[in-house]
C-alpha positions in Angstrom: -53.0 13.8 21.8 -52.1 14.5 25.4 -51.3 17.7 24.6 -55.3 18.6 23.5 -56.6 16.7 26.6 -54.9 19.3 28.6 -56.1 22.4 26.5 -59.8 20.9 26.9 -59.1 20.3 30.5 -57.9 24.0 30.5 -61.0 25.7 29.0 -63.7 23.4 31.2 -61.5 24.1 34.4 -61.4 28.5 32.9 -65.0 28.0 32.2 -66.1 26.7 35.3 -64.2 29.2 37.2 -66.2 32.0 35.2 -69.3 30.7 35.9 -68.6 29.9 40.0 -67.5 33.7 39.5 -70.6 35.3 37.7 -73.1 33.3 40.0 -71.6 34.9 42.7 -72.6 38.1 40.9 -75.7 37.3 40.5 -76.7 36.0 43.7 -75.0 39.2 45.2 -77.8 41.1 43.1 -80.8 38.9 45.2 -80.2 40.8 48.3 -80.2 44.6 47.7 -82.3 46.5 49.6 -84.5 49.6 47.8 -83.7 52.9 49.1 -86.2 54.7 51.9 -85.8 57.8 49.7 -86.7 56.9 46.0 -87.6 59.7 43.3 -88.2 57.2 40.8 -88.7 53.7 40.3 -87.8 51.3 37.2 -89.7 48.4 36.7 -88.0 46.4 33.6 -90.2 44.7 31.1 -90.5 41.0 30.2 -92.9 38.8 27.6 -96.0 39.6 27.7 -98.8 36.7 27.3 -102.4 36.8 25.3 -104.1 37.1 21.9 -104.3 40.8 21.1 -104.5 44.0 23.0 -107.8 43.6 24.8 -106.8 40.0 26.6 -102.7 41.4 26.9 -101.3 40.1 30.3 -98.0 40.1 32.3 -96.0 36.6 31.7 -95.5 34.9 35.0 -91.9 36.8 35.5 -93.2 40.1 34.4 -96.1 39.6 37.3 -93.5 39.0 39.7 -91.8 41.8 39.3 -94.5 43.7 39.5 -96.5 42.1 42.1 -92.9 43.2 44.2 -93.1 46.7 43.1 -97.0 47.1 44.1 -96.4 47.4 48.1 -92.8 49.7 47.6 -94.8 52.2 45.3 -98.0 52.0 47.5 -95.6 53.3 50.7 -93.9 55.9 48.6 -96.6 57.3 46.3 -94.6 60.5 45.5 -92.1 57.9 43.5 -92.4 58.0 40.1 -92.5 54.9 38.3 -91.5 54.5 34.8 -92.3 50.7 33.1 -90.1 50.0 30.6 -90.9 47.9 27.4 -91.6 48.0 23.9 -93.2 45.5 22.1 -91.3 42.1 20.9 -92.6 40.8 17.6 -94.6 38.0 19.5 -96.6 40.2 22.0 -99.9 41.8 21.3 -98.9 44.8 23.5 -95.9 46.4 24.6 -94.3 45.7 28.1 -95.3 48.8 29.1 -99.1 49.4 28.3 -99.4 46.0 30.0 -97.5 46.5 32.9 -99.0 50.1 33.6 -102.6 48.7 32.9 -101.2 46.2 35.5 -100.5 48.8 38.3 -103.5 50.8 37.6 -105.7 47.8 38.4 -103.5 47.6 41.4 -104.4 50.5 42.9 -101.6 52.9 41.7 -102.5 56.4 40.3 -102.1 57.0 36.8 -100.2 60.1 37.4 -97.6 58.2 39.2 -97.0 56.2 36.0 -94.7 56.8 33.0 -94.8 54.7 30.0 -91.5 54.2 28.0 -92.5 51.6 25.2 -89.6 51.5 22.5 -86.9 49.8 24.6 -86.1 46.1 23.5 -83.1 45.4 25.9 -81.7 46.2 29.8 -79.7 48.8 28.4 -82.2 50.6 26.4 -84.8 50.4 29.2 -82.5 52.5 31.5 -81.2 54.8 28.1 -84.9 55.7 27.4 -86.2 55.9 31.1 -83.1 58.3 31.1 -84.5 60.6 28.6 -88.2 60.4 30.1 -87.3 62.6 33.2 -84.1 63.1 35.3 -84.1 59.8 37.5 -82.7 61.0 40.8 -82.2 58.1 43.7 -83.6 55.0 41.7 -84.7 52.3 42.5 -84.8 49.1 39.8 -87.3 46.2 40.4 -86.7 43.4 38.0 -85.9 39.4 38.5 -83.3 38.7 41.6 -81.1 36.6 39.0 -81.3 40.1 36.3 -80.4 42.3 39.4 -76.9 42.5 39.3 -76.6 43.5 35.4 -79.3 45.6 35.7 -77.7 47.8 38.3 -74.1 47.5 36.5 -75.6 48.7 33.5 -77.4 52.0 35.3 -74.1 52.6 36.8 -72.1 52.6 33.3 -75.3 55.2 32.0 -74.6 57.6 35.0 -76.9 56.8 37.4 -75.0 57.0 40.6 -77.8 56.7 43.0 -79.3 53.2 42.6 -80.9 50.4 44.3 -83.0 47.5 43.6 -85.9 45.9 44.6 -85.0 42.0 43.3 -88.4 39.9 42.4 -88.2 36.7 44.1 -88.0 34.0 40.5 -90.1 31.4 41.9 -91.3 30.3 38.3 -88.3 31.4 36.1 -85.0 30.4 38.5 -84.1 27.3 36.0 -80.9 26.1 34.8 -81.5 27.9 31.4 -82.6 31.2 33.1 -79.3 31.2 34.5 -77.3 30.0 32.2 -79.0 32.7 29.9 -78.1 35.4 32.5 -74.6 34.2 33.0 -74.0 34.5 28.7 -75.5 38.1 29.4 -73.4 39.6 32.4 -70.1 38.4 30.4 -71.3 40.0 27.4 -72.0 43.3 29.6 -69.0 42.9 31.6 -67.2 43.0 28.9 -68.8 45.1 25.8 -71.7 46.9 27.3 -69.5 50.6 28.4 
């Protein structure tokens, strides 16, 4: 019986270690700075609220990460900006349409806006951005906790000159946010190549 105590007391001391370890990751991620010199910028979807199409809006963490974006694309208005996000099977729009609808209503010029709507995951947003146009110095804006993976996972694809512009998570930073994201950067740490 001792002998189980000890492997339980094993895992919860492994486990603990992991996760001091991938929240120091993470937190790493809330403090990049976005390049001076961006040729394009990625703004990575999240749910989108409403009805249907006509009433569509940006759920509190998708605002935030745009609302952070706004100012960065407003200084540098020769960055292109690609949104990334399809549509999940509870939205009434994709990430995309929203979040460009978003930045036009903003104050950012259509022409300075790409749309890549099929993505459903981190990966795939980067993978499809990827194949809208070469990226060049790229810039990510998504939540500060998603920052890290994010930029791991454009690394692994080949982008090799990245920064990040982290959202501050005022609504979203709860324990099952990162608990979430902790589950996730293992699983890309590990699998995503």
């Amino acid at each position: 019986m001792k002998w189980i105590k000890r492997i339980m007391l094993l895992i919860l001391g492994v486990g603990i270690i992991y996760a001091g370890f991938v929240l120091f990751l993470i937190f790493s991620g809330t403090k990049d700075q976005p390049t001076t010199k961006p040729d394009t910028v990625l703004i990575l979807g999240a749910q989108v609220k409403g009805t249907s199409k006509n009433n569509a809006y940006p759920s509190t963490v998708l605002k935030e990460r745009l609302d952070a974006a706004i100012p960065y694309l407003k200084k540098y208005p020769k960055a292109t900006v690609i949104v990334c996000g399809g549509q999940g099977s509870d939205e009434p729009d994709s990430e995309a349409n929203v979040m460009a609808e978003y930045l036009r209503s903003n104050g950012i010029s259509q022409k300075q806006i790409l749309i890549e709507d099929t993505s459903t995951r981190t990966k795939e947003n980067i993978q499809n951005a990827q194949k809208k146009q070469a990226l060049g110095n790229t810039v990510i804006v998504t939540s500060d906790f998603h920052m890290y993976r994010s930029k791991l996972l454009a690394k692994r694809l080949g982008i090799s000159e990245i920064s990040g512009l982290p959202s501050v998570s005022k609504s979203s930073a709860t324990f099952k946010t990162y608990v979430r994201e902790i589950c996730a950067l293992g699983y890309g740490l590990l699998f995503d190549h």
